[in-house]
Each structure stands twice: as C-alpha cells, then as structure tokens.
LOPANU-322399 format. One record per residue: residue in one letter; x, y, z of N, C-alpha, C in turn. Coordinates in steps of 0.2 Angstrom, whole numbers, padded with zeros to 4 digits, always signed. Example, Ala and Ser with C-alpha at 12.3 -4.5 7.8 and 13.67 -1.06 7.14 Angstrom:
2
a+0066-0028+0039+0062-0022+0039+0066-0016+0039
s+0064-0011+0035+0068-0005+0036+0064+0000+0039
//
This chain:
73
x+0004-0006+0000+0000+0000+0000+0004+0006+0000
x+0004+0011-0004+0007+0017-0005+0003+0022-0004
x-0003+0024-0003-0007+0028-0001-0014+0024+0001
x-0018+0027+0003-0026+0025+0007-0028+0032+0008
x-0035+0030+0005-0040+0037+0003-0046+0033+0009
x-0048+0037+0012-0054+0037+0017-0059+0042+0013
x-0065+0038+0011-0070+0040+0007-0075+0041+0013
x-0080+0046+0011-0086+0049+0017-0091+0043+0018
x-0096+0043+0018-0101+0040+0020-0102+0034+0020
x-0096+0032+0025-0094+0025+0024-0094+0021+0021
x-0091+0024+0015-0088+0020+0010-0081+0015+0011
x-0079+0015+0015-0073+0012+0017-0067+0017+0014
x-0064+0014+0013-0056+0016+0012-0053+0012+0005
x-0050+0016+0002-0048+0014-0006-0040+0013-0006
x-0037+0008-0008-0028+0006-0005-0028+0007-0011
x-0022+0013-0014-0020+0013-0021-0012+0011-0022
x-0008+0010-0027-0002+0007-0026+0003+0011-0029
x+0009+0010-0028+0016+0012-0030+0016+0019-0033
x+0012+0017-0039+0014+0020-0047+0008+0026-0047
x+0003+0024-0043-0002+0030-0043+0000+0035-0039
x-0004+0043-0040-0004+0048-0039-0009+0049-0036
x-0009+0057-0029-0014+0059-0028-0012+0066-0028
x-0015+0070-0028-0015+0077-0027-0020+0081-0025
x-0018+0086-0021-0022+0089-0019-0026+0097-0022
x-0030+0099-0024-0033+0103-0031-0036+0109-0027
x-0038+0114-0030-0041+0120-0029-0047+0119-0026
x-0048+0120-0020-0056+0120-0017-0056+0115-0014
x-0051+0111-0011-0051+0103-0010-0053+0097-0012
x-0052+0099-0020-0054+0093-0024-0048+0089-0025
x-0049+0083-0022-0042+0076-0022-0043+0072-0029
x-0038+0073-0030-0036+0072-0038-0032+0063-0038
x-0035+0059-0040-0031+0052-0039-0031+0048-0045
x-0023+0048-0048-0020+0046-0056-0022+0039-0052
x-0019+0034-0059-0017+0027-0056-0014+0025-0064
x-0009+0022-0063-0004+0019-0065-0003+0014-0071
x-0012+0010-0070-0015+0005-0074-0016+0009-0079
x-0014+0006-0085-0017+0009-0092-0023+0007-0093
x-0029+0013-0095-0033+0013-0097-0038+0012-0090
x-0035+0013-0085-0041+0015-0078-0036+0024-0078
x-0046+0027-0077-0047+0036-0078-0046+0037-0072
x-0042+0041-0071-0043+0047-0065-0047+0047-0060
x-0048+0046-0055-0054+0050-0050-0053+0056-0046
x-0059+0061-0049-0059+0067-0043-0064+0069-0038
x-0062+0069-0030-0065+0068-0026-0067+0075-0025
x-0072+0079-0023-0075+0084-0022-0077+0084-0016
x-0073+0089-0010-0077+0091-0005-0080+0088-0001
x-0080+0084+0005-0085+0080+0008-0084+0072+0005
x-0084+0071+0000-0082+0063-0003-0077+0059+0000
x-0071+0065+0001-0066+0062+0004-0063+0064+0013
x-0062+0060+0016-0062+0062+0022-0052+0062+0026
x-0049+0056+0022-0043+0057+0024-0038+0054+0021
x-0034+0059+0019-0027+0054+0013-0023+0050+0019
x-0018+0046+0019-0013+0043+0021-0008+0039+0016
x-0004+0041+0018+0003+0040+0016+0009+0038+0017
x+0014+0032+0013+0019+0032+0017+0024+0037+0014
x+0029+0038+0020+0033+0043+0019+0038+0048+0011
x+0038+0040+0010+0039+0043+0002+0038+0042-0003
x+0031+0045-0001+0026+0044-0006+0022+0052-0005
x+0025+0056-0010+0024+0063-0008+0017+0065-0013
x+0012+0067-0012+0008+0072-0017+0010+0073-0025
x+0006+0072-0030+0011+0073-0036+0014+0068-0038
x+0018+0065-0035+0022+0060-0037+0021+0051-0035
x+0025+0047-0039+0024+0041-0038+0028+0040-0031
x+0027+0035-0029+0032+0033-0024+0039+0033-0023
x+0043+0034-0020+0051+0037-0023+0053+0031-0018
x+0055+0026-0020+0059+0020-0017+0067+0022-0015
x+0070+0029-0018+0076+0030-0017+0078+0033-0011
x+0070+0035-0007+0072+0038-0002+0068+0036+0006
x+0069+0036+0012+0064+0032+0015+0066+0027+0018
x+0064+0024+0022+0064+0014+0024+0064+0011+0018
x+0066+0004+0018+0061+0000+0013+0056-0003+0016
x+0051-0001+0012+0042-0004+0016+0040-0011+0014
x+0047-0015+0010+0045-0021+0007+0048-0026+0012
//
C-alpha cells in the first residue's frame, strides 16, 4: 500500500499502489492518477473524501520514490 483514501459516507477506504498519484486541487478537490493503463482518473470533491494517508515517500504529485525512506517491502 502506498497511499489510502478514506471516502465519506462509509464507503470504506480505497488502498492505491506504488505507481499512482494523488493530489491535492483547488477547493479541496483530491485528484487520484493510477498507473494502470486505461483506468481514468478519480476526482473527489469536498466531503467525498475524508482522509489521505501515506507512506513517507510517497509525496503528493508524485509516484512513490523508493530511493528515499525505509524500505516498506
């Protein structure tokens, strides 16, 4: 797991991996790439999302940076 998205109204929690992206957007809209060809984008608006988690070097923006950090494997 390289990041975890806590979605609002009990939707649980969405584990995204390595290669994906999240960001964070103008208005609080959470913006999450994913790495898989041919799976689109999700943009979470306001209230949808209630809490990112991350591991340490896995910054906003960018994919996971293995060259920096523990190894989490």
């Amino acid at each position: 797991m390289a990041f975890t998205v806590w979605l609002g109204d009990d939707r649980g929690a969405a584990e995204c991996g390595d290669g994906d992206m999240y960001e964070f957007l103008i208005g609080g809209v959470l913006g999450v790439h994913y790495v898989k060809p041919g799976q689109w984008s999700d943009y979470y608006p306001p209230g949808a999302w209630t809490r990112v988690a991350a591991e340490p070097n896995h910054r906003p923006g960018e994919p996971q940076d293995r060259s920096i950090g523990p190894d989490f494997e």
